[in-house]
N, C-alpha and C positions, 0 to 999 in steps of 0.2 A: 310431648316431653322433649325438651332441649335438652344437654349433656354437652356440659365444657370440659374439655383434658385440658390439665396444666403442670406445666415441669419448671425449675431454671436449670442453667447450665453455666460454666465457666471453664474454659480449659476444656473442653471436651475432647476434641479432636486428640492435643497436647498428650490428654490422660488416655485417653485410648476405651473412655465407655461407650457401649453401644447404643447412645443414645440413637441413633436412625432408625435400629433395630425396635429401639424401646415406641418411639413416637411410631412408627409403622405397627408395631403390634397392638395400639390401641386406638389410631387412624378409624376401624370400623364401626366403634361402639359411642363415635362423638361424634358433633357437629360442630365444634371450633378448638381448635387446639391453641393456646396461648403456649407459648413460651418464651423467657426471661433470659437474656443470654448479660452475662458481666463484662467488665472491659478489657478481656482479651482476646486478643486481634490472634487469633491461633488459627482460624480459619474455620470456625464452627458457627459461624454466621453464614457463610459461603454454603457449607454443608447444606445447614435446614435449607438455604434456597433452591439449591439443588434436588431437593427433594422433590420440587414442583408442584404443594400440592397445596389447594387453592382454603382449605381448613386451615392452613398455620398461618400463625399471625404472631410478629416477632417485634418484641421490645426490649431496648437495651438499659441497662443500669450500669449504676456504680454498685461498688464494692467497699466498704468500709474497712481500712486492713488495720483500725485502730479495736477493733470487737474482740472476744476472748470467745472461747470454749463453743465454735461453729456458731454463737449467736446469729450471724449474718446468712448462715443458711435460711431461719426460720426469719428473716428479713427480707428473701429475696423469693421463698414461699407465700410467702404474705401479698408482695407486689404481684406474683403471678394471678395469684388466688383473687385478688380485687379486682384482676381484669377479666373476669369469665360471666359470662353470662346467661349459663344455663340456669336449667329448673335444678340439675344435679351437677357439683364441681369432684370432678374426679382428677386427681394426684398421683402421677407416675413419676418415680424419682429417674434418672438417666442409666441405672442400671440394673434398669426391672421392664421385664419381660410380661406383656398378657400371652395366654396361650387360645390358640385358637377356639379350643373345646369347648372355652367358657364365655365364648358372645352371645351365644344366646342364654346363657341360666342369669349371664350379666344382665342385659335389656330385660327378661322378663325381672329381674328381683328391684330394679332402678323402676320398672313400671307400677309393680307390685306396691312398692312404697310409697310410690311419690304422692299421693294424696292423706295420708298416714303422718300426722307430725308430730307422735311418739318417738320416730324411729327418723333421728338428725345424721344418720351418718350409715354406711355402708362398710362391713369390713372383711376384708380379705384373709384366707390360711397361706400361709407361706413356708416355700421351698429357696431355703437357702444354701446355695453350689459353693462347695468351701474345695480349693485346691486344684480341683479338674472340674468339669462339668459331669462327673460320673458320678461323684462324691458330694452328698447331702450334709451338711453341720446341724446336728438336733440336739438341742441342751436349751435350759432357763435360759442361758446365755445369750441366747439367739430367740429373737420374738418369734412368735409361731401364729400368732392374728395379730393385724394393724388395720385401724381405718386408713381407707386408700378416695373412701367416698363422701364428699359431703353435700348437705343439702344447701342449696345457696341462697337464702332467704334469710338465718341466722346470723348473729355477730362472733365468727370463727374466726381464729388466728392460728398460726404455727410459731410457737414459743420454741427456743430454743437452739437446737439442732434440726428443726424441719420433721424429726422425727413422725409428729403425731397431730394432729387440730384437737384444738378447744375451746371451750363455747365463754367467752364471756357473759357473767350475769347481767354484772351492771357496772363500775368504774374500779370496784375492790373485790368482787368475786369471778373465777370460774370454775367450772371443773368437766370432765370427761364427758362425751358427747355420749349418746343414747344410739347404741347401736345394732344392726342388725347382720350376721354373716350374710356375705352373700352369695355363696356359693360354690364361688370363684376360686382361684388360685393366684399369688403373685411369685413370678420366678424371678432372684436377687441374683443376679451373676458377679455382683459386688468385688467376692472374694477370688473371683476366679484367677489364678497367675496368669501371666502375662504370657509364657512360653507355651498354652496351652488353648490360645486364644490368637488366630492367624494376623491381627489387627493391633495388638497389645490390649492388655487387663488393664483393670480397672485401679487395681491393686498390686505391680508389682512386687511384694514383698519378698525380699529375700530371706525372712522369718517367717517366712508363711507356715514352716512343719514346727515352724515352737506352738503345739495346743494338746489338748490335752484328746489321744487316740480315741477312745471310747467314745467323744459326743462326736467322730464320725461313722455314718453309714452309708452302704452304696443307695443309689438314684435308681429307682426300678422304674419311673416314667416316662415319659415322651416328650422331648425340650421344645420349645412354642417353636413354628414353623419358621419365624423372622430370625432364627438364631441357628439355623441348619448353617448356611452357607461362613457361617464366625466359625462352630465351633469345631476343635477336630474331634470328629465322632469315631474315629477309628479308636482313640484313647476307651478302653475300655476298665482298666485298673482302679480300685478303688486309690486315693490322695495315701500316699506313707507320710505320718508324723515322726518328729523325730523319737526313737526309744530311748533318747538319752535324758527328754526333754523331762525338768523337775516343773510339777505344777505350780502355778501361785495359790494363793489360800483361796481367792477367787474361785479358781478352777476345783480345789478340794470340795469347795460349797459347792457347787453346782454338779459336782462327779456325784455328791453324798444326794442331792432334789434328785437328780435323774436314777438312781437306785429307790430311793420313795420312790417316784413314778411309775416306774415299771415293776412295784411287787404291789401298788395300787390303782394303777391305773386311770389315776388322776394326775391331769398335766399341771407342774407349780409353772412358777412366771408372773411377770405384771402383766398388768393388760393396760394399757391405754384409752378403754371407754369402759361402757357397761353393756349389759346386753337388754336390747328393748325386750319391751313384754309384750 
């Protein structure tokens, strides 16, 4: 069994994600890592080289800045994705974290499947860090499974924003890939501010506490080992949203799913595949 990681990046360095961190915490569970770097000269080409490690293999592109609505993300996923050439194409965006716990439930479930061609994709439960790294965001709002895996034998693309792969039928159809959880966990340190991250965030927003309090709760687990030395762990505080802050109608819908939720116990949201059988 072969296993390709693949990411792009742009600005990295510039933006302050941990991508290093990112491409190290998933270094073990691959045999070639592709990644897509855009044309700026920020010095995040320098970085990956510096990394030393003889899995990465780096291709530059352009950037189309005439695209709308992140299209050119799911353009630049695309170009990653067509250079890998495993048996299994695995997708770490530059601000997601694997955690150590989960390389082996990962290799056995990537083993498990791969002879299996019910099951075109692999998908991950995710833990997304809103404000601090202490502080969890859980709402509809916020996807809670995403494929992060795909089988590389198929005709899959990443439409869009990069967000998600889908499987081409034929020149006028696709739809959601056929998947299986894999056990796993992916950590999004996306949201994390900037003042709270010794290297700058990902996101520094200075509207970061405009959200709505309730879909935060604290982080009771353990942050993957490549992210010790980033984050300040001394912060123990759950993120303060602002109490002044008026919800949008958005946020009214999603405050009213996550009270369904929790008086049934069934999670709402989209999901971006299906689940194999």
């Amino acid at each position: 069994m072969k296993v390709s990681c693949f990411t792009f990046l742009n600005e990295a360095v510039k933006r302050g994600y941990p991508f290093r961190e990112s491409i190290r915490s998933a270094l073990p569970v691959c045999d070639e890592f592709v990644v897509v770097v855009g044309p700026a000269e920020d010095g995040t080409v320098e970085a990956l080289r510096e990394l030393n490690e003889p899995k990465i293999s780096i291709y530059r592109s352009m950037w189309n800045p005439n695209f709308r609505n992140w299209y050119v993300y799911g353009q630049q996923a695309n170009i990653a994705l067509f250079n890998c050439t495993g048996d299994w194409a695995f997708y770490i965006q530059g601000d997601e974290i694997l955690h150590e716990k989960d390389y082996d439930v990962l290799r056995v479930s990537m083993q498990k499947h791969l002879d299996n061609p019910e099951v075109e994709a692999l998908a991950f439960d995710y833990v997304h860090f809103y404000g601090n790294h202490n502080t969890q965001a859980w709402s509809p709002r916020w996807y809670r499974q995403e494929v992060r895996i795909v089988r590389n034998n198929l005709r899959v693309i990443f439409p869009n924003d990069a967000q998600y792969p889908i499987l081409l039928l034929n020149n006028k159809r696709s739809r959601y890939l056929k998947a299986a959880m894999c056990g796993a966990s992916m950590y999004h340190y996306g949201w994390v501010q900037s003042e709270f991250l010794t290297s700058g965030g990902c996101h520094p927003a200075p509207n970061c506490d405009q959200t709505d309090p309730t879909t935060l709760i604290p982080f009771t687990g353990t942050h993957p080992r490549a992210m010790h030395d980033l984050l300040k762990l001394e912060i123990t505080e759950l993120f303060a949203a602002d109490p002044s802050y008026k919800l949008t109608l958005r946020e009214y819908k999603h405050r009213i799913a996550l009270y369904i939720e929790r008086l049934t116990g069934r999670t709402i949201g989209k999901k971006h595949f299906t689940l194999a059988e």
